[in-house]
Wavefront OBJ file of the C-alpha trace (Angstrom):
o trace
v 103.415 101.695 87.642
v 103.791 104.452 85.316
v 101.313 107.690 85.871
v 99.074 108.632 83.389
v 96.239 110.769 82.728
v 92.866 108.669 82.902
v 90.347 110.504 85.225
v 89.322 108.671 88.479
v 85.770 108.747 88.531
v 82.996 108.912 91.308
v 82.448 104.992 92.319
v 86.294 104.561 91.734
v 88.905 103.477 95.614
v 91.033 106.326 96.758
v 93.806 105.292 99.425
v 95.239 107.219 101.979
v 98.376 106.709 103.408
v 97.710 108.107 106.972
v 95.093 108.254 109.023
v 94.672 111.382 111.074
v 92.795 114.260 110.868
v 93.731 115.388 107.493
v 92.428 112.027 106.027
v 89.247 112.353 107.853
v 88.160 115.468 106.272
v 90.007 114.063 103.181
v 87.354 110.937 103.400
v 84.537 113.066 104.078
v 84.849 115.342 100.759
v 85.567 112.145 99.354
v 82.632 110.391 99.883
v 80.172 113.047 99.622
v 81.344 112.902 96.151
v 80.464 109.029 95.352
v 84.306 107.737 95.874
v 85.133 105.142 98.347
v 88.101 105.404 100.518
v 91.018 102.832 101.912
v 93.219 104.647 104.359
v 96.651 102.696 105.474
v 98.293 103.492 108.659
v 99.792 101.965 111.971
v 96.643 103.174 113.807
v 93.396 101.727 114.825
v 89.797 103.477 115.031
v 91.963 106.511 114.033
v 90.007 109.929 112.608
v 90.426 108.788 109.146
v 89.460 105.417 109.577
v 86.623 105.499 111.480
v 85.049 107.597 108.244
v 87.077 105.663 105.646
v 85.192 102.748 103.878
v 87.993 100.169 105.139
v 91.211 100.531 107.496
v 94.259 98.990 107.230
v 96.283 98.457 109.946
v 100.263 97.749 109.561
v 103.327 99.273 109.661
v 104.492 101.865 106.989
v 107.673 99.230 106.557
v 105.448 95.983 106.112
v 105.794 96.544 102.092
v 103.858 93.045 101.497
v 100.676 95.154 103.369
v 101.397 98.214 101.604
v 101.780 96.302 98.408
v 98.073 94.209 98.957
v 96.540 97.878 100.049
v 97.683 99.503 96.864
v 96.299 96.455 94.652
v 92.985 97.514 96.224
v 93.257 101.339 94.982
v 92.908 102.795 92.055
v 95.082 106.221 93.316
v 96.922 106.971 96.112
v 97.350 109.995 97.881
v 99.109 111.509 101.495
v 97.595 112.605 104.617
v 101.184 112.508 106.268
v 104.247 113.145 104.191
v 106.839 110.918 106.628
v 105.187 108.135 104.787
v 108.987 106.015 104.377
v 109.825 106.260 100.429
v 110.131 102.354 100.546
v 106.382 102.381 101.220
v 105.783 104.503 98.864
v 108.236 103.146 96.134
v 106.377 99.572 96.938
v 102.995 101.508 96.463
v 103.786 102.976 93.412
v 103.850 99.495 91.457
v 100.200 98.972 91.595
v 98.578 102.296 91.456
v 99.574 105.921 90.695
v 100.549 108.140 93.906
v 100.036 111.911 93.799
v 101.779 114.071 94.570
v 104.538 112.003 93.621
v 107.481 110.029 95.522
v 109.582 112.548 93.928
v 107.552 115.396 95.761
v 107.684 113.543 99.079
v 111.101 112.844 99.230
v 111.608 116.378 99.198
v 109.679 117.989 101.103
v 109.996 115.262 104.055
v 113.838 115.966 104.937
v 114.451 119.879 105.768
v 118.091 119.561 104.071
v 116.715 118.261 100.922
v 113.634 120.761 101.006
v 115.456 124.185 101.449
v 118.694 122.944 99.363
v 116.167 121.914 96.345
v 114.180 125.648 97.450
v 117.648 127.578 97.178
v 118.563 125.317 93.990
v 115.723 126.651 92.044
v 115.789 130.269 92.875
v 113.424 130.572 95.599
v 113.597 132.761 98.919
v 114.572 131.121 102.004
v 116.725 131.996 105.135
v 120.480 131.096 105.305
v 120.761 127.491 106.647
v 123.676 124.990 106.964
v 123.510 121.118 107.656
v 124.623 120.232 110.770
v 125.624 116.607 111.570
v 128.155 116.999 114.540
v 128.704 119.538 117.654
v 131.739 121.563 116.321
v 129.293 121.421 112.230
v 127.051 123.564 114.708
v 129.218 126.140 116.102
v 130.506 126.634 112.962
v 127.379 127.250 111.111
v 126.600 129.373 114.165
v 129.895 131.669 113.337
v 128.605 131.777 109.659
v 125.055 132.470 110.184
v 125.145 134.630 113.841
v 122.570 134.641 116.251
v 119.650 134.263 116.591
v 118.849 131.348 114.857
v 116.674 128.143 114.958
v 118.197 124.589 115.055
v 115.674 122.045 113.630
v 115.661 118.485 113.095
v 115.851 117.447 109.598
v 112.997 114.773 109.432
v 109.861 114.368 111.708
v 109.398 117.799 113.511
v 106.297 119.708 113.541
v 104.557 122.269 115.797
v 107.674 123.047 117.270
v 109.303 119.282 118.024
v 112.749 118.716 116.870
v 113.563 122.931 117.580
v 116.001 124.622 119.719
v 116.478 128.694 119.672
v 120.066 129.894 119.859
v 120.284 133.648 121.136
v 124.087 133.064 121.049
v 127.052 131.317 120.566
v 127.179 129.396 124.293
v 123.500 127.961 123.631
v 125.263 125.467 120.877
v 125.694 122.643 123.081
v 122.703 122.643 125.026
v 120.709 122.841 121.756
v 122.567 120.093 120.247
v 121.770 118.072 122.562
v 118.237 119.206 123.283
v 117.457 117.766 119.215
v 118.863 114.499 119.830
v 121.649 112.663 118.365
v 120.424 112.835 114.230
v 120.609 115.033 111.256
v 120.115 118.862 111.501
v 119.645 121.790 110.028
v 120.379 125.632 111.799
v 118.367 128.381 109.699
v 118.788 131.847 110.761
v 116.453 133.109 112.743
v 114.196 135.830 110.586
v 112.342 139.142 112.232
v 108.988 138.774 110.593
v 106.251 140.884 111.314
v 103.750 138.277 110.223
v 103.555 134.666 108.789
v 100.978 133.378 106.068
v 100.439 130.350 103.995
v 98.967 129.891 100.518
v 97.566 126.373 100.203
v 97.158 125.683 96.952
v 96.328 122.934 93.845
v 97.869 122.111 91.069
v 95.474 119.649 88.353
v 97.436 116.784 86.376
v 97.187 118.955 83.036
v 98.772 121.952 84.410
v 96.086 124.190 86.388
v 96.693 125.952 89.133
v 94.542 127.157 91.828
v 94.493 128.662 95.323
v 92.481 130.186 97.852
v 94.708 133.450 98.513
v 97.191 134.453 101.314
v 95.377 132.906 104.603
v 97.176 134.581 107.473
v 98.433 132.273 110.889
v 99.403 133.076 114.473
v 100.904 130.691 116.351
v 100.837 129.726 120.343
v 103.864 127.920 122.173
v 104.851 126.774 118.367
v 101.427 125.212 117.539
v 98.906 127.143 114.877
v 96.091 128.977 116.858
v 94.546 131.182 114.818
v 93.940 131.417 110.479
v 91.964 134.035 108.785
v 91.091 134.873 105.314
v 91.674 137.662 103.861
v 95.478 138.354 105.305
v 96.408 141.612 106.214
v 99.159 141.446 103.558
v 99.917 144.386 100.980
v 99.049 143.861 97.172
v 101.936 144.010 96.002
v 103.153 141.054 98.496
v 100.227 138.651 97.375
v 100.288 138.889 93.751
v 104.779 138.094 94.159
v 103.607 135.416 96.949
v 101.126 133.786 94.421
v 103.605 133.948 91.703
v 106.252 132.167 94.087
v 103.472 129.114 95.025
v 102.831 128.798 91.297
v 106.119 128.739 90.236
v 107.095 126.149 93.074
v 104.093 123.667 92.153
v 104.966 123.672 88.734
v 109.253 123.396 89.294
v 108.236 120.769 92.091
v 105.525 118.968 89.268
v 103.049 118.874 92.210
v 99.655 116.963 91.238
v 97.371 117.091 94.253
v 97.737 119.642 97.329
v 100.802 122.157 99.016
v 101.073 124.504 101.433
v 103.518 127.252 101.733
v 104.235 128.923 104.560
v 105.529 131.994 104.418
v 107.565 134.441 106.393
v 106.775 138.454 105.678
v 109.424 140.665 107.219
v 109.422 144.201 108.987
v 110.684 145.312 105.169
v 108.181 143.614 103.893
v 110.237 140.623 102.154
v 108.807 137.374 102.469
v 110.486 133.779 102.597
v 109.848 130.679 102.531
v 109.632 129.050 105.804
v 108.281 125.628 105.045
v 106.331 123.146 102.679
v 103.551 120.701 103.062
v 102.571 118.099 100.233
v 99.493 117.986 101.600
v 96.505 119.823 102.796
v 97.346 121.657 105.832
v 95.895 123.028 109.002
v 95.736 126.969 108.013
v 93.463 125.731 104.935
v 90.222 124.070 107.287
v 88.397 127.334 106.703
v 87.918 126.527 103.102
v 85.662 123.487 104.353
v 82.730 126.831 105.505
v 84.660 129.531 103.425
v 85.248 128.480 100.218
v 83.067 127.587 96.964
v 85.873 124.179 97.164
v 87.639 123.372 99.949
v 91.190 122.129 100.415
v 90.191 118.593 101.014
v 87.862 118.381 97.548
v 90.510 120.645 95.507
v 93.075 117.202 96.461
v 90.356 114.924 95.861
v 89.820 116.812 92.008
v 93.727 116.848 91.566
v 94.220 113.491 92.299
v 91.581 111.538 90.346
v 92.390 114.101 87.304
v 88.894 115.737 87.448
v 88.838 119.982 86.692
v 89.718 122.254 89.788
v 87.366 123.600 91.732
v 86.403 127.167 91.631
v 88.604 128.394 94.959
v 86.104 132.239 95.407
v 85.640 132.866 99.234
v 82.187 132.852 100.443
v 82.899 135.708 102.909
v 86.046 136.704 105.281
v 86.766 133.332 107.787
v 88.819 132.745 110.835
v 89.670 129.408 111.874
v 90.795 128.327 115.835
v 92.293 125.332 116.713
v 90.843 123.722 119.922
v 93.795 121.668 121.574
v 93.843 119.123 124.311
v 94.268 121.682 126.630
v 90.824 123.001 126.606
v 89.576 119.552 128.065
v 91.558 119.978 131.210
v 88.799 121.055 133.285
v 86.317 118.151 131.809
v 84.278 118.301 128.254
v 84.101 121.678 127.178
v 80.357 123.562 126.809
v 79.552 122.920 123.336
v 76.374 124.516 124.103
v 77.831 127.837 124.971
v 79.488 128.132 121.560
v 76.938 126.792 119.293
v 76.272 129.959 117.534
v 74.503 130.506 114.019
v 77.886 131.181 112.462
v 80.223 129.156 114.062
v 80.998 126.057 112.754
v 82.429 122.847 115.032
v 84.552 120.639 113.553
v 85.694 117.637 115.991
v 88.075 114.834 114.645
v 87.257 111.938 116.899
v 90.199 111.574 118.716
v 89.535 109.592 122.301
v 93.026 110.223 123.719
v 93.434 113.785 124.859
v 96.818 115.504 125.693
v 97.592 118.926 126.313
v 98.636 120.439 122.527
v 97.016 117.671 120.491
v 94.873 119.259 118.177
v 91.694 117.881 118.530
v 89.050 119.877 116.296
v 88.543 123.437 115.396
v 86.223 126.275 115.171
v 85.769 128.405 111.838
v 83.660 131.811 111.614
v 82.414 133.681 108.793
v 81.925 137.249 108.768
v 81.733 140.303 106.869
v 85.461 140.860 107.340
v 88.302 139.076 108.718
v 88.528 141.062 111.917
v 85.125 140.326 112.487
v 85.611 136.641 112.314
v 88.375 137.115 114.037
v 86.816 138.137 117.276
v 83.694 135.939 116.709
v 85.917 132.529 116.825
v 87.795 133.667 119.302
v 85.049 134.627 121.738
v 83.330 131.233 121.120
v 86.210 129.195 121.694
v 86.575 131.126 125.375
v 83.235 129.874 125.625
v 84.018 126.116 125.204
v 85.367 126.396 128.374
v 82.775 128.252 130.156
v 81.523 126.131 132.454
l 1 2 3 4 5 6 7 8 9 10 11 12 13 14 15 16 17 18 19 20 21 22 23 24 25 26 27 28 29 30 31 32 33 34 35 36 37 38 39 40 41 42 43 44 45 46 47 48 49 50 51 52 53 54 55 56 57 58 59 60 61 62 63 64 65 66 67 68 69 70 71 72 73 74 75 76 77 78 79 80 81 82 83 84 85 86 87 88 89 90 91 92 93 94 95 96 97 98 99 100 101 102 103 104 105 106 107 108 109 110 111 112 113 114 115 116 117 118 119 120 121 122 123 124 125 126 127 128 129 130 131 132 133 134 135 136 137 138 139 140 141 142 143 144 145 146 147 148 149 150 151 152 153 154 155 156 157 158 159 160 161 162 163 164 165 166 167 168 169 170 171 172 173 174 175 176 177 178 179 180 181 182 183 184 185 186 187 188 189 190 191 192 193 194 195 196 197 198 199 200 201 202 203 204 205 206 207 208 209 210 211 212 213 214 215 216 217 218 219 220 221 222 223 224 225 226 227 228 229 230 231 232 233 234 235 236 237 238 239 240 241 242 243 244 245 246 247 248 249 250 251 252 253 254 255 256 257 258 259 260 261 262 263 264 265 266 267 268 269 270 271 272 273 274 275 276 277 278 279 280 281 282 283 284 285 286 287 288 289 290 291 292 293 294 295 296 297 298 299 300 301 302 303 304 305 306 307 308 309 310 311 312 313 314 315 316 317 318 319 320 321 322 323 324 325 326 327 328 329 330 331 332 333 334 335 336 337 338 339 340 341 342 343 344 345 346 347 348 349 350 351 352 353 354 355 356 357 358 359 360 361 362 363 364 365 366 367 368 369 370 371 372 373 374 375 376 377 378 379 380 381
């Protein structure tokens, strides 16, 4: 069906396409604002759905399902954006999806994502597509070492990557991504990363919540805090770049950015997310709006939420890992301004994220070491 502006009201069906922990809090905002909420995905009891007024269970490539779940809707949005575009071409018929199939198909395939990125003038890292062993050592001979060889679709928290240091490593790490589509991006020096999550309204508005700075941890996002130790000068150009991007990209709903700032203090774009996104769960304590209402307000068409932090917030994953030595002591970490967020998850595995922590302070170093020290006390025992 063709998109148009009609606000979604509060009583109206919002569906989901995914159902992990990004629809859960999704659902959550959702319904504390009078909206029911259909999520779709191959899962059952999953985080979203056990919130989520009804579940559907199929595959994303069982069009006839995704067809009858979209009938049921009145918009669509993503939790997940490797959502196959037949799906959402198929849901698209029945009720408006935002962002758009246009948006997804982008920023699901690497290639597509930094060619489109490098297309419209924005900063990214020298890449080349790699489809065969001698496509690699070539690109290696244009780019140099070090640099990162990633899978094109389906990678996250550092699947689908190998690190070259040099030339030799080309075999091993073409075989160490499997036997599909690649990309090799040089490898860039930075001396910190951030994200910008932000909004973008169907008439044009843009919001966002600032330059939220992210450490990582074997590949996997440990730690987010709010405000980012970033110059001034580096925020307002970062802010302009998001902006720019959400309008070229004619984003309605959610995106994160993530960003790379280097030793000379040039940033790049490392990678985007249609979608709410894991360095933005602070909002939920932090923020006047949080990420997950901000897509809920985009989506149905209503005004943007005002995006002012309450105070300075750090955010800590909790990962499988911390459940190694039996249930951790939620006791022990139950202080005043710590906040537990758990996303009902029965399987455990080391590196699944399975919940987080967010504290809010006076200043982000502050929060900083107050998350921190009450996640080490999870696993006091």
């Amino acid at each position: 069906m063709t998109d148009s502006f009609a606000p979604i009201l509060p009583g109206a069906v919002v569906g989901v396409l995914g159902s992990g922990q990004l629809g859960r809090m999704f659902a959550i905002a959702a319904r504390q604002m009078g909206y029911r909420v259909h999520t779709f995905s191959p899962e059952t009891d999953a985080p979203t759905g056990q919130v989520a007024d009804v579940e559907i269970t199929a595959a994303y490539h069982d069009l006839d399902a995704i067809r009858d779940f979209a009938r049921n809707v009145h918009v669509l949005t993503f939790e997940f954006e490797n959502v196959p575009a037949p799906a959402v071409e198929a849901a698209a018929q029945f009720a408006p999806v935002r962002p758009s199939g246009s948006v997804l198909h982008t920023t699901q395939h690497r290639l597509r994502e930094k060619s489109f990125l490098v297309r419209n003038g924005f900063p990214v890292a020298p890449f080349r597509p790699v489809n065969s062993l001698d496509q690699l050592r070539s690109a290696v001979e244009e780019i140099g070492c070090p640099a990162i060889l990633k899978t094109a679709v389906s990678g996250y928290d550092g699947k689908g990557q190998a690190r070259l240091t040099k030339s030799a490593d080309a075999e091993a790490a073409f075989a160490a991504t499997g036997n599909q589509e690649k990309i090799l991006e040089a490898f860039i020096d930075f001396e910190l990363e951030f994200s910008i999550v932000a909004a973008r309204g169907f008439d044009g508005t843009f919001s966002h919540w600032g330059l939220i700075e992210n450490t990582h941890r074997h590949h996997i996002l440990d730690l987010s805090f709010a405000p980012a130790h970033v110059p001034q000068a580096t925020s307002v150009q970062a802010v302009e770049i998001a902006k720019d991007l959400l309008e070229t990209l004619d984003v309605v709903g959610v995106l994160c950015i993530e960003f790379f700032l280097t030793r000379n203090q040039k940033i790049f774009i490392n990678e985007l997310a249609p979608r709410p996104h894991n360095s933005g769960h602070l909002t939920i304590n932090a923020a006047v709006t949080s990420q997950f209402e901000q897509q809920l307000r985009a989506v149905c068409g209503l005004p943007l939420g005002a995006t002012d932090f309450l105070s300075a917030a750090a955010m800590a994953n909790l990962l499988g890992d911390l459940w190694q030595d039996g249930e951790p002591n939620w006791v022990a970490a139950a202080y005043p301004d710590v906040k537990l967020h758990l996303y009902g998850k029965d399987e455990v595995r080391p590196g699944r994220k399975m919940g987080h922590l967010t504290a809010l302070a006076a200043g982000a170093d502050a929060a900083v070491e107050r998350v921190l020290h009450a996640r080490k006390r999870l696993s006091n025992r």
